[in-house]
C-alpha positions as CSV (number, residue, x, y, z in Angstrom):
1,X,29.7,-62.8,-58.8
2,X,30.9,-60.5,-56.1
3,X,31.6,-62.3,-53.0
4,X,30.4,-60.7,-49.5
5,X,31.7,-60.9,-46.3
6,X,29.0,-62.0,-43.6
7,X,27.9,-60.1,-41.1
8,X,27.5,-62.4,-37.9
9,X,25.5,-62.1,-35.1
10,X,26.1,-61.5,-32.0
11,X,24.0,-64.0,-29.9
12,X,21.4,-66.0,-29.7
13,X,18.9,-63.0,-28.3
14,X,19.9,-61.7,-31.6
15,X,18.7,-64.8,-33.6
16,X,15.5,-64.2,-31.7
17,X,14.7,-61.2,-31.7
18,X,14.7,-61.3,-35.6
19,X,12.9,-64.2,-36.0
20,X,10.2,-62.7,-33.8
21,X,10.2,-59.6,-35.5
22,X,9.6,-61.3,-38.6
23,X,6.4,-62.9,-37.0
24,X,5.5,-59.9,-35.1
25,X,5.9,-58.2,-38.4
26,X,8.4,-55.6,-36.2
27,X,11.3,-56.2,-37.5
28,X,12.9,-52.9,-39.4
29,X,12.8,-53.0,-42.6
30,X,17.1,-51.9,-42.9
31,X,17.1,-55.4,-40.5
32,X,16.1,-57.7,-43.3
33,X,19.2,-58.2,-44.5
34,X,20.9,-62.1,-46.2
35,X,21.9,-62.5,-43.0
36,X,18.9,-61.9,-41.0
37,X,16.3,-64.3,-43.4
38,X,18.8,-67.2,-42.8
39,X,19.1,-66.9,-39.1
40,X,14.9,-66.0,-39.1
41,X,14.9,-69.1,-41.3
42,X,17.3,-71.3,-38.9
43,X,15.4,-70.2,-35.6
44,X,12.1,-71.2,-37.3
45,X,13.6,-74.6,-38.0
46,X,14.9,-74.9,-34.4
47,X,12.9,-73.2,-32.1
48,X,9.3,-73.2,-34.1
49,X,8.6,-76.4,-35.3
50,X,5.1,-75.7,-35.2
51,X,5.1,-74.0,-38.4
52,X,5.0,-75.5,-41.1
53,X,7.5,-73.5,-43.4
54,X,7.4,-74.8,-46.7
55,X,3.8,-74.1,-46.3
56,X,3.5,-71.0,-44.1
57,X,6.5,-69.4,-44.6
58,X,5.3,-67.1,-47.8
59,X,2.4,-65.7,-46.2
60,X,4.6,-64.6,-43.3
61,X,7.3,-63.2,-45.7
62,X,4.5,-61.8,-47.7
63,X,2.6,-60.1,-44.6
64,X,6.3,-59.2,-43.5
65,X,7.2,-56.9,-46.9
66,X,3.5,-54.8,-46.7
67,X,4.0,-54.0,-42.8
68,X,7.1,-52.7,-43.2
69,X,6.3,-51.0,-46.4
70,X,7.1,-53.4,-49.5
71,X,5.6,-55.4,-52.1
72,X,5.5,-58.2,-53.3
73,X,4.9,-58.0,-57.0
74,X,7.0,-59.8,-60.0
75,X,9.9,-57.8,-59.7
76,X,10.5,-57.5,-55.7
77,X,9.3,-58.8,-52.8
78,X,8.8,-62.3,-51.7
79,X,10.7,-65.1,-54.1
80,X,8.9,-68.8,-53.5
81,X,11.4,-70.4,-55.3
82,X,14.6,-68.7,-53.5
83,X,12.7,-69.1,-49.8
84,X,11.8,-72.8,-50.9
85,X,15.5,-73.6,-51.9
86,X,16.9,-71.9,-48.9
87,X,14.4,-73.9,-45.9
88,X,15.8,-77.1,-47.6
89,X,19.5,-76.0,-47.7
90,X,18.5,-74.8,-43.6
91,X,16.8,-78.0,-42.9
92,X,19.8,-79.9,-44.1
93,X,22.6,-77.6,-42.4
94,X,20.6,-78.2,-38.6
95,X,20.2,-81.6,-39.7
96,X,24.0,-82.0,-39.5
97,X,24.6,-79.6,-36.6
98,X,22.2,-80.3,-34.1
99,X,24.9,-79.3,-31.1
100,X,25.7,-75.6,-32.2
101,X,24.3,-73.1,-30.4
102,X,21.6,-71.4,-32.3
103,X,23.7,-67.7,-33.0
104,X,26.9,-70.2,-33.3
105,X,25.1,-72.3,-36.0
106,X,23.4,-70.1,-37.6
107,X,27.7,-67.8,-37.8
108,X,28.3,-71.2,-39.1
109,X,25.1,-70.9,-41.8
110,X,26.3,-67.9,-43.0
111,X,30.2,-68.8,-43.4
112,X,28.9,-72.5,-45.0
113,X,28.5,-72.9,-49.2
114,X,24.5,-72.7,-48.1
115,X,24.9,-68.8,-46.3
116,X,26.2,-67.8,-49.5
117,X,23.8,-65.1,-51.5
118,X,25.0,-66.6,-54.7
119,X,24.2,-70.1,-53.1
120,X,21.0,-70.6,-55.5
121,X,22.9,-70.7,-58.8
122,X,24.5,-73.4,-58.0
123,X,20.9,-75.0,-58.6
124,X,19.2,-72.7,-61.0
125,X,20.1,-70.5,-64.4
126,X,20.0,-67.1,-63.7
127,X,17.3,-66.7,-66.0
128,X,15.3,-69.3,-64.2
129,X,16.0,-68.4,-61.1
130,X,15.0,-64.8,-61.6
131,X,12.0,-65.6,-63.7
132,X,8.4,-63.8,-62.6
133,X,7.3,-67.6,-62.7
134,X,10.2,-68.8,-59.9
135,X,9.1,-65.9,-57.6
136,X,5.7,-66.3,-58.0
137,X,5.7,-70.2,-57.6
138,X,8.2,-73.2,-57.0
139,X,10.4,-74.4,-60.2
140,X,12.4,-76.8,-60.5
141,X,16.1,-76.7,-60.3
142,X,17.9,-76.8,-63.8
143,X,21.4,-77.5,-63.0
144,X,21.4,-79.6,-59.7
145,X,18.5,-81.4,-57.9
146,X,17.9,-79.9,-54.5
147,X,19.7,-80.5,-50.9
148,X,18.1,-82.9,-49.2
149,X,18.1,-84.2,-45.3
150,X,20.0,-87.4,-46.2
């Protein structure tokens, strides 16, 4: 797979102001980039612990794509199984950098094996992973069990 280099951001207002553009549904559209769901992801973990994201976090995605424009349909759009892999691979980076700085951990996110775009495969088939069935619901990994905060 084609590796890419990360684009890092510059501070936490940065980190912020995307994951409140996600929630405000603000965000532009050209912003939702790899880099911009993990640090919305990490900032959600960190700073809004009142959400519950393995629960909450599709309908805000969801909402998210159709206010800027998207869908969410079998082919693009929001991915349960991808966003479900990716709060626990989050959960578990915070859980073992609770002193970084939240724009310095979530740099550190995105340089880590978990920022990596290709990150999932490590967990799933391709054909899994990309199924209609894994975006439209939660499967199971096929090649490794899942991170966990242990």
């Amino acid at each position: 797979m084609k590796s890419h280099e990360p684009r890092f951001l510059a501070d936490d207002d940065t980190v912020r102001r995307i994951g409140e553009g996600l929630l405000a549904r603000t965000l532009p559209r050209d912003a939702w980039t790899h880099e911009a769901h993990l640090a919305a992801c990490l900032w959600l973990v960190r700073e809004r612990p009142d959400i519950d994201l393995p629960r909450e976090l599709q309908d805000i995605i969801a909402r998210y794509n159709v206010a800027v424009g998207g869908v969410n349909d079998d082919m693009q759009g929001y991915h349960e199984t991808i966003t479900q892999l990716y709060v626990a691979g989050v959960r578990a980076f915070a859980a073992r950098h609770p002193a970084l700085g939240l724009a310095e951990a979530v740099n550190a996110l995105l340089a880590a094996p978990e920022g990596h775009r290709d990150w999932p495969l490590g967990f799933y088939s391709r054909d899994r992973l990309f199924s209609v069935q894994a975006r439209r619901n939660f499967v199971t990994p096929d090649l490794a069990p899942l991170p966990t905060l242990a």
